[in-house]
C-alpha positions in Angstrom: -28.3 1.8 -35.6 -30.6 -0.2 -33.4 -31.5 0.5 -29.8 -33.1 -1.2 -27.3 -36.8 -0.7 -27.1 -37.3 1.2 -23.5 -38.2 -0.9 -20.8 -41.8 -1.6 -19.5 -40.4 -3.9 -16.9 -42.2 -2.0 -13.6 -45.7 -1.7 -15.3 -48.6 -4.6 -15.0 -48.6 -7.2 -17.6 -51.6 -6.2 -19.1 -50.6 -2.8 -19.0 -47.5 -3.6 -20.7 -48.6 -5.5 -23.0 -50.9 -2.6 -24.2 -48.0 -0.3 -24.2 -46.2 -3.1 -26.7 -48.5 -3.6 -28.5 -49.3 0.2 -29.4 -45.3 1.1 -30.0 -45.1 -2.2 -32.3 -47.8 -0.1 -34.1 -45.7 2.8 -34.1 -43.0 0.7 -35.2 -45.0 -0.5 -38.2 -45.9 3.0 -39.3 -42.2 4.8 -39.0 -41.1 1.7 -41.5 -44.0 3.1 -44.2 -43.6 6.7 -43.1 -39.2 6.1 -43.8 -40.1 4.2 -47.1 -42.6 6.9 -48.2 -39.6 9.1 -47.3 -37.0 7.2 -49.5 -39.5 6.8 -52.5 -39.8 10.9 -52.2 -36.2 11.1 -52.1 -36.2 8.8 -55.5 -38.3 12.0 -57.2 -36.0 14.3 -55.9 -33.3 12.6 -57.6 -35.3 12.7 -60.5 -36.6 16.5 -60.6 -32.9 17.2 -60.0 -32.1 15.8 -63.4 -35.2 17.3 -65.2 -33.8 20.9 -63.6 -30.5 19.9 -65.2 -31.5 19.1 -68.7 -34.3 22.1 -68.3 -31.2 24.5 -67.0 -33.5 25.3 -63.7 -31.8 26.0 -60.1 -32.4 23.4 -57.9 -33.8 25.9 -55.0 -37.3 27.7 -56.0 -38.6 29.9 -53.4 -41.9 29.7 -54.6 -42.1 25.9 -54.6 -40.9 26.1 -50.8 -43.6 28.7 -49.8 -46.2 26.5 -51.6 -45.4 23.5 -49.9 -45.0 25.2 -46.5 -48.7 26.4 -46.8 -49.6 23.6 -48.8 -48.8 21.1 -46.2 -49.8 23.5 -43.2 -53.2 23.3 -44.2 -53.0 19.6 -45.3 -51.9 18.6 -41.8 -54.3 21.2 -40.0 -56.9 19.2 -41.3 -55.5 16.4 -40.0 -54.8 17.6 -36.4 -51.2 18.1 -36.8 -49.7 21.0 -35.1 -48.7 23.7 -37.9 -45.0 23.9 -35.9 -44.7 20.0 -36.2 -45.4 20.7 -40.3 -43.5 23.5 -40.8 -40.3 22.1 -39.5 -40.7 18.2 -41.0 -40.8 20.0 -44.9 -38.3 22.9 -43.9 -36.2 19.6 -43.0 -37.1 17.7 -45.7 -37.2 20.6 -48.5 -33.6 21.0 -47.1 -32.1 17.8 -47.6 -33.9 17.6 -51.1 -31.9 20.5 -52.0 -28.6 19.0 -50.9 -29.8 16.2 -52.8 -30.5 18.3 -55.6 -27.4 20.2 -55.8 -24.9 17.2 -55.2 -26.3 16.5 -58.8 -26.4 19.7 -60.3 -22.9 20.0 -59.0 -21.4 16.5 -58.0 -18.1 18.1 -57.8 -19.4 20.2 -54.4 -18.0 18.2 -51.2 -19.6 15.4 -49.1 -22.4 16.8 -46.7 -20.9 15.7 -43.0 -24.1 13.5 -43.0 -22.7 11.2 -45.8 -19.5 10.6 -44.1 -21.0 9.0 -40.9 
């Protein structure tokens, strides 16, 4: 899905132009930040199999408490707001589950997100 960028029409050229060239920056980083996301995804996958053959659940509450503080920190250090943290890996631990269990159990229905 591709949207227009917002409009900088009413602001100074040179002022727009720094407001361009700063979101093209932004632009730049969600592409790595997405492919860093769809290479994690890839392990996922990957544990997900290892859990099979190794006859481990796909959800382990201590992995998820781990990352939560894990990351917390990480991104404290960083100067990331410990909300912002918390809810990007309780999202992406999530979906890595879903991922998990549609190959643990592929015969468990579509997630409304893959039928869009």
């Amino acid at each position: 899905m591709h949207r227009p960028k917002p409009s900088t029409e009413k602001l100074k050229p040179r002022v727009k132009k720094g407001i361009e060239d700063l979101r093209n920056q932004i632009d730049v980083l969600d592409r790595g930040i997405l492919g860093l996301l769809a290479q994690r995804m890839d392990l996922v996958k990957e544990i997900g199999q290892q859990k099979i053959d190794m006859g481990l659940p796909a959800y382990q509450s201590d992995r998820l408490a781990w990352l939560l503080v894990n990351r917390s920190l990480l991104g404290s250090q960083l100067g990331l707001p410990t909300g912002l943290i918390i809810d990007i890996y309780t999202r992406i631990h999530q979906e890595s589950l879903q991922v998990q269990n549609q190959i643990t159990c592929p015969s468990s229905k579509p997630r409304e997100s893959d039928q869009v």
